[in-house]
Each structure stands twice: as C-alpha cells, then as structure tokens.
N, C-alpha and C positions, 0 to 999 in steps of 0.2 A: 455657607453656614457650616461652622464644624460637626461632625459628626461623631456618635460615641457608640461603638456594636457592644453591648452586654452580650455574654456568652454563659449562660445558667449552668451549674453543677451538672445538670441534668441535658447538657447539651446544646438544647434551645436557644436562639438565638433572636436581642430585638436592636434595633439600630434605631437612634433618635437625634434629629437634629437639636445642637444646642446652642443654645444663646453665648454671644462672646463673653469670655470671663466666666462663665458659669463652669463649678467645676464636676469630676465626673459622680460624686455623692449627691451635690445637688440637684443633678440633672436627674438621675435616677429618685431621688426623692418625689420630684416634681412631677415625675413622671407615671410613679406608681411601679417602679422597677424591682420587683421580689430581689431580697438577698442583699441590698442596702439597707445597715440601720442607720448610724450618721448620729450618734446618741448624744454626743458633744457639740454638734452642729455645724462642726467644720473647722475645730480647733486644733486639731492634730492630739488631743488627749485622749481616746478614748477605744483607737482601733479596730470600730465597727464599720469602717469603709472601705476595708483590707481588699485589694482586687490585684490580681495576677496579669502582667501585660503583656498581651499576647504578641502585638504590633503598634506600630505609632509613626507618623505623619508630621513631624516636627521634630521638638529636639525637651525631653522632659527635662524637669529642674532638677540640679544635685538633692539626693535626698537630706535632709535639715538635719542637726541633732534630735529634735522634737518628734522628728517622722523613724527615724533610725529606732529610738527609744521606744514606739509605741507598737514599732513594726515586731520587736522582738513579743509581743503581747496578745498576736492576735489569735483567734480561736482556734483559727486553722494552722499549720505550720507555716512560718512565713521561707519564701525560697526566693532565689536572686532576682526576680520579674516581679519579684512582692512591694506594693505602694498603699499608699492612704489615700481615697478617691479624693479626699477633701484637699490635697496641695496640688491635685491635676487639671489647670483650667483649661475650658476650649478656646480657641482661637489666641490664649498667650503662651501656652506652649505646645500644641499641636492640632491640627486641622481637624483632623481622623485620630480615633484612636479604638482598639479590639482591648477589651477587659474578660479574663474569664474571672467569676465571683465565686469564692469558696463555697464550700456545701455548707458553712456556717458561719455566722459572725460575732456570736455570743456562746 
C-alpha cells in the first residue's frame, strides 16, 4: 500500500497508508492531517494543497499549465519541490512519497 510522510511546519512528522489513486490532499483530508485545506476539492484551482516534496518513490507527473498557474498563488512562496497535493496520486505515480506542508495555506 502507498505511503505518504506529512512533515508539519513545525517539524512533526505523520506517515499514513493510502489507498491507490487517492491523491496526497485527499489523503490528508481523510485523515484529519492539520495544514491541508483542499478548498476547491481537488481541481487544481485554488492552491490550498500547496506541499514541498521532500522525496519520492516513483516518477511524479509534469506539472500541467493549471498546476503551474496556481502554483504561482500559493500562500507560502512557492520554490522548485513546490506541487498541488491534489494532482499527486498514490500508487499512479509513486509508491512513497515525504511532503513538508507550508506554515500556511491561506
């Protein structure tokens, strides 16, 4: 089963298996993972699932115009390991994946 380490602002560190196809917003949603909002629900509009990637276990997707565009949006500064949880699924494009989450998402 894929796996996904959240790595909080603050350090902290939760690791949660996820369901295939379930991407890394949703998982945290589901999960009750502080520092994900996901306020568009997984559309790539709204850059509240903004997450910095630490490492990865697979091979992640080019990032889209849509993701590019929202990426320049997000709260925190976005930097070159900057994605949108919502176009990161488990097990279709990596096994394992380490996210640190900005100190803010709004």
């Amino acid at each position: 089963m894929p796996t996904i380490t959240y790595i909080h602002s603050g350090g902290s560190e939760e690791s949660i298996e996820a369901e295939a196809g379930t991407s890394v917003m949703r998982t945290a949603i589901l999960n009750g993972v502080d520092g994900i909002v996901g306020e568009c629900g997984g559309q790539a509009m709204c850059a509240t699932c903004h997450v910095f990637v630490r490492s990865v276990d697979g091979e992640l997707p080019e990032i889209s115009d849509d993701e590019d565009e929202m990426l320049d949006c997000t709260a925190d500064e976005r930097q070159g390991e900057s994605r949108l949880g919502c176009q990161l699924r488990a097990g279709d494009h990596f096994e394992s994946i380490t996210v640190v989450l900005p100190e803010r998402q709004v």
